[in-house]
ZAVOFI-891556 format. One record per residue: residue number from 1; residue in three letters; x negated, y, z of N, C-alpha, C, CB in turn. Coordinates in pm, 1 decimal, always signed. Each point is the difference from the previous one (the first is absolute). Glycine has a CB too. Layout:
NUM/Ala/X/Y/Z/X/Y/Z/X/Y/Z/X/Y/Z $
...
//
This chain:
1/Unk/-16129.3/-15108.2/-5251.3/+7.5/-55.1/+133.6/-72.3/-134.3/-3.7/+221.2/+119.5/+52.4 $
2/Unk/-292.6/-161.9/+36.5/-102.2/-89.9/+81.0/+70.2/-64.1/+61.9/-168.4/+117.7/+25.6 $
3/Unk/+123.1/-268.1/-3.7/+6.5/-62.2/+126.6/-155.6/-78.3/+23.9/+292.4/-30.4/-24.3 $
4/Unk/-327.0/+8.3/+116.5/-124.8/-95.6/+36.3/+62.0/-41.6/+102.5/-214.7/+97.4/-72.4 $
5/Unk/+138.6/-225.6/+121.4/+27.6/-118.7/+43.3/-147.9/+33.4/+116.9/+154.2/-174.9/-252.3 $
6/Unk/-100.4/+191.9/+415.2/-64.8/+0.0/+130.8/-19.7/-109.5/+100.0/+77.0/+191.4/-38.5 $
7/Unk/-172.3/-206.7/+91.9/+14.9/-74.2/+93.3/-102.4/-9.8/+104.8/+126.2/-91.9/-153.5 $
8/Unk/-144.9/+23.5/+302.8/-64.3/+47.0/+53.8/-152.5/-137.2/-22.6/+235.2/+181.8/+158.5 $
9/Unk/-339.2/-150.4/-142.5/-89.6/-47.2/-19.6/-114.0/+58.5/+112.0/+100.6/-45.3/-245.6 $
10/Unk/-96.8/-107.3/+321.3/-102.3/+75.8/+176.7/+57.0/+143.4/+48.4/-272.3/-90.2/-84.8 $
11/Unk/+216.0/+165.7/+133.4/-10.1/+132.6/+9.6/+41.9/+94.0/-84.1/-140.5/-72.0/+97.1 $
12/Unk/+170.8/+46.1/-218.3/+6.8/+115.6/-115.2/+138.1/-59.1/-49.0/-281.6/+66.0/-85.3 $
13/Unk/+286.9/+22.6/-30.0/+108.5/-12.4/-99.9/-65.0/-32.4/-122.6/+151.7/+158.2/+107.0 $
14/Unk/-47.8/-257.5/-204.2/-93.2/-9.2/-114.7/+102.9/+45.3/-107.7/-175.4/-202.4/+81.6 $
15/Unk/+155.8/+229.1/-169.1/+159.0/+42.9/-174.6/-89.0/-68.1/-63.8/+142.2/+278.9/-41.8 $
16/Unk/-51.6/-322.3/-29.5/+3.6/-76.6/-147.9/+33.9/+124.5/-124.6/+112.6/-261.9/+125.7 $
17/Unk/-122.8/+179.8/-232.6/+7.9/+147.4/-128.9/+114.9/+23.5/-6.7/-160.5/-38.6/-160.5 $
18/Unk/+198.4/+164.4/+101.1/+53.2/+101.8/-21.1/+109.9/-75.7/-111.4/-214.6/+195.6/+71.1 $
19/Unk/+333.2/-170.0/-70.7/+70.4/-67.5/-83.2/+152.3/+119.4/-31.6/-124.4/-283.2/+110.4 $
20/Unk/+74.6/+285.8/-207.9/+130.0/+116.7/-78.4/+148.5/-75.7/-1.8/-190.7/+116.4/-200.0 $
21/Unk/+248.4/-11.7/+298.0/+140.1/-18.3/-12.7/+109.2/-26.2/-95.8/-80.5/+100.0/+130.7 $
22/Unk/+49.2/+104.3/-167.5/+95.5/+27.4/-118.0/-49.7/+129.6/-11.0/+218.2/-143.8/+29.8 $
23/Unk/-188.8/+206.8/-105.9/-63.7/+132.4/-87.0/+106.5/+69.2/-50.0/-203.8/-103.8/-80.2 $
24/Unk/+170.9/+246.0/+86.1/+136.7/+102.8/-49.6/-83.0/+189.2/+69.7/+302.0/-264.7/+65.0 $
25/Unk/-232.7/+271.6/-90.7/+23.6/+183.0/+46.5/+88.7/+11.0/+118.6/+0.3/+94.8/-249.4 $
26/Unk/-88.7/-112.5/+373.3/+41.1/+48.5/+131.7/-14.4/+109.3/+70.2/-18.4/-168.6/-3.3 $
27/Unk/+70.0/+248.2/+57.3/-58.9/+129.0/+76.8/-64.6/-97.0/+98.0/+183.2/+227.4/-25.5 $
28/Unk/-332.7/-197.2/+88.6/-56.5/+16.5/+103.0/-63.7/+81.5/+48.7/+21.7/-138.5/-37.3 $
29/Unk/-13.2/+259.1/-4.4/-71.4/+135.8/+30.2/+39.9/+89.8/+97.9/-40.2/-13.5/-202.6 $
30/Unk/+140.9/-47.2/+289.1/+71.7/+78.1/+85.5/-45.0/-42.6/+162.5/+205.2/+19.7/-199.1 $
31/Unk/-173.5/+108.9/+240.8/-73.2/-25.6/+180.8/+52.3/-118.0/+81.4/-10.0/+257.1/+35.5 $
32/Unk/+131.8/-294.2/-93.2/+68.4/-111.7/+55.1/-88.2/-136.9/-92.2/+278.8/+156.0/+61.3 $
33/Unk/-218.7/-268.3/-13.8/+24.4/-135.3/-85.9/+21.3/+39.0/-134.8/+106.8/-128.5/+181.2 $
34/Unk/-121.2/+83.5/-285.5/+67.7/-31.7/-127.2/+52.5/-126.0/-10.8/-133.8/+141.4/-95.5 $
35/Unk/+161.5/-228.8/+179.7/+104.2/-135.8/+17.5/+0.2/-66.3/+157.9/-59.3/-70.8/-273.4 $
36/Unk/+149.8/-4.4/+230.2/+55.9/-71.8/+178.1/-31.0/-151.5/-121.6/+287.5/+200.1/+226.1 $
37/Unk/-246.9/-321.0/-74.6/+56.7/-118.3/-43.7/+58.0/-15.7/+75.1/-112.8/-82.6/-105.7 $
38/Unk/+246.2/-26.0/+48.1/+64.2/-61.6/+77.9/-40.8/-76.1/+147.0/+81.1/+8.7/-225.2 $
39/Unk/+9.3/-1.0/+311.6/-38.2/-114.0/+112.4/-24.3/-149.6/-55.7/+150.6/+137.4/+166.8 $
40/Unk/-111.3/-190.9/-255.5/-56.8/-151.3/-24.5/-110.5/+20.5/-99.4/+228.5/-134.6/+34.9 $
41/Unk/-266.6/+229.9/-74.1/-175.2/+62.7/-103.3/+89.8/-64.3/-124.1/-321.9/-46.1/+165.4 $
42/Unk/+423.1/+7.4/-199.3/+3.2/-30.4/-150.9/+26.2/+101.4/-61.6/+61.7/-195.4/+15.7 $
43/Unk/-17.2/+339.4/-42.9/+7.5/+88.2/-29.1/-31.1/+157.3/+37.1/+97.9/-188.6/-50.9 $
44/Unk/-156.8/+237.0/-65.0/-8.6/+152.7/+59.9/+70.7/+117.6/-78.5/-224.7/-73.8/+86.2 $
45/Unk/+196.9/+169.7/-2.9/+109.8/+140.3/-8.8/-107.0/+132.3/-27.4/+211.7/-101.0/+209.2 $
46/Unk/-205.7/+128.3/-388.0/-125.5/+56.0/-10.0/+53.0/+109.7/-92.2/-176.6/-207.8/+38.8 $
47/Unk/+133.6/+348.2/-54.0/+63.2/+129.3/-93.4/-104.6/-53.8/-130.7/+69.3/+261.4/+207.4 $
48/Unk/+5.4/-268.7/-292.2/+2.5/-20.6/-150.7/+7.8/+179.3/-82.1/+156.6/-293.6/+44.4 $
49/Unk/-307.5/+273.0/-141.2/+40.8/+132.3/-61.4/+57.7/-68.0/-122.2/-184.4/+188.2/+92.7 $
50/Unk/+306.6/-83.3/-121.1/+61.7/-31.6/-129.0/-55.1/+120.6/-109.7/+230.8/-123.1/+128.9 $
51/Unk/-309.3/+44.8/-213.1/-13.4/+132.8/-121.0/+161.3/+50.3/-67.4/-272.7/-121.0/-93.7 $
52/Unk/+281.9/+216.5/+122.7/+116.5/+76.4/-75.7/+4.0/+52.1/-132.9/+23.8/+51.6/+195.3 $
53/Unk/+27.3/+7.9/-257.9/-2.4/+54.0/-154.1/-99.6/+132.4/+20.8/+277.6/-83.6/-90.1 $
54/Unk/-338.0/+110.0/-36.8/-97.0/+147.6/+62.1/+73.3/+108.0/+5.8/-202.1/-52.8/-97.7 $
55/Unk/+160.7/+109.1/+191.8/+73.2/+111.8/+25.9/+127.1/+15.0/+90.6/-97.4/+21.0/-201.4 $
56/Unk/+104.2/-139.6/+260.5/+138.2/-9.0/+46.6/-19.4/+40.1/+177.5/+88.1/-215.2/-215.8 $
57/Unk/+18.2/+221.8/+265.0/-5.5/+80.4/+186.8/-61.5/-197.4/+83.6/+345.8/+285.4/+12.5 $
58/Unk/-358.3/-245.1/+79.7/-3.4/-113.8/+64.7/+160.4/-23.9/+38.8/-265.6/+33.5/+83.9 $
59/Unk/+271.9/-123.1/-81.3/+110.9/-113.0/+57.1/+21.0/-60.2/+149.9/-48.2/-61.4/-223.5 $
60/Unk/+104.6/+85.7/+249.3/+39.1/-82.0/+186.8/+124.9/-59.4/+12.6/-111.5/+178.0/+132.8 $
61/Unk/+122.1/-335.2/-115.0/+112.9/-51.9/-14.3/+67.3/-32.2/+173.8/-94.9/-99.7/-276.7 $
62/Unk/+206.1/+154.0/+355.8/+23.7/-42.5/+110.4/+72.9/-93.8/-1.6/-38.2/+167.6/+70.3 $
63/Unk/+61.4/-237.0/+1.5/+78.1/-116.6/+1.4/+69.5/+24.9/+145.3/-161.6/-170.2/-164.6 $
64/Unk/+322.5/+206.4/+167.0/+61.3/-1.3/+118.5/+3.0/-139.0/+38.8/+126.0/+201.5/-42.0 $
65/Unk/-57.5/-212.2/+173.8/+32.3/-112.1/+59.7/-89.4/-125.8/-26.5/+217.2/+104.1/-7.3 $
66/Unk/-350.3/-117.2/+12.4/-93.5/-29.0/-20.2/+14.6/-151.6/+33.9/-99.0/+233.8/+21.3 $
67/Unk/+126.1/-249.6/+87.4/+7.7/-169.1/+86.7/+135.1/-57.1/-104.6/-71.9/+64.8/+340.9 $
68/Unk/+175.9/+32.3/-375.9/+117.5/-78.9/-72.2/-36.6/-48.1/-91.1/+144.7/+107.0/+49.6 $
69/Unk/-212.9/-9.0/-167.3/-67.2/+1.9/-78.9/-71.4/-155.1/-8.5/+0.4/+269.5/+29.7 $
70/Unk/-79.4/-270.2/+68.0/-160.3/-128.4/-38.0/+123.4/-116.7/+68.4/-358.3/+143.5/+74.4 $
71/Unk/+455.2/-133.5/+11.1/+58.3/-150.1/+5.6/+128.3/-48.6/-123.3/-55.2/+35.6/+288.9 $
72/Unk/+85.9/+64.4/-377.5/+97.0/-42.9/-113.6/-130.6/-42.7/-90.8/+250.8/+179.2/+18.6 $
73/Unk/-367.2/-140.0/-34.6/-128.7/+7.1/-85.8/-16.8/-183.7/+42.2/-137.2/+327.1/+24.8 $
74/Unk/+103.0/-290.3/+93.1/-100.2/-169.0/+73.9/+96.0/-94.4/+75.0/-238.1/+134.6/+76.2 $
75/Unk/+341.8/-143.9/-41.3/+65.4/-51.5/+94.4/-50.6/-92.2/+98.7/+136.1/+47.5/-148.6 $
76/Unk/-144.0/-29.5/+259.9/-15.1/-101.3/+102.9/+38.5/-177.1/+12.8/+30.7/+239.5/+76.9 $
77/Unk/-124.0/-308.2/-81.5/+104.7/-122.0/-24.6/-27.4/-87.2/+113.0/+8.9/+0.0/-260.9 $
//
């Protein structure tokens, strides 16, 4: 993941260079998004491939009660 740096200049747009985020094994191959960000841009929400053992099934972890979940995780302060 990228960020560059925009701005407007007369008539046009101008970017600045290309500056590496962070690096890993993301799905982006899918018809959708492969990530969101947060409403304040400090964080994003991105599918991570996990290499597994060889040979092993894929894995899918659900997480009930999802909102309970992320406010015992993050709490509101």
């Amino acid at each position: 993941m990228y960020a560059v740096s925009t701005w407007a200049e007369g008539a046009g747009i101008s970017v600045g260079a290309a500056r590496k985020l962070f690096s890993g094994k993301y799905v982006s191959n899918t018809p959708n998004r492969g990530c969101d960000v947060t409403a304040d841009s400090r964080r994003f929400l991105m599918v991570r491939v996990i290499d597994g053992p060889p040979g092993g099934s894929p894995m899918m972890v659900l997480v009930e009660n999802w909102f309970g979940e992320l406010t015992r995780r993050v709490p509101v302060h």
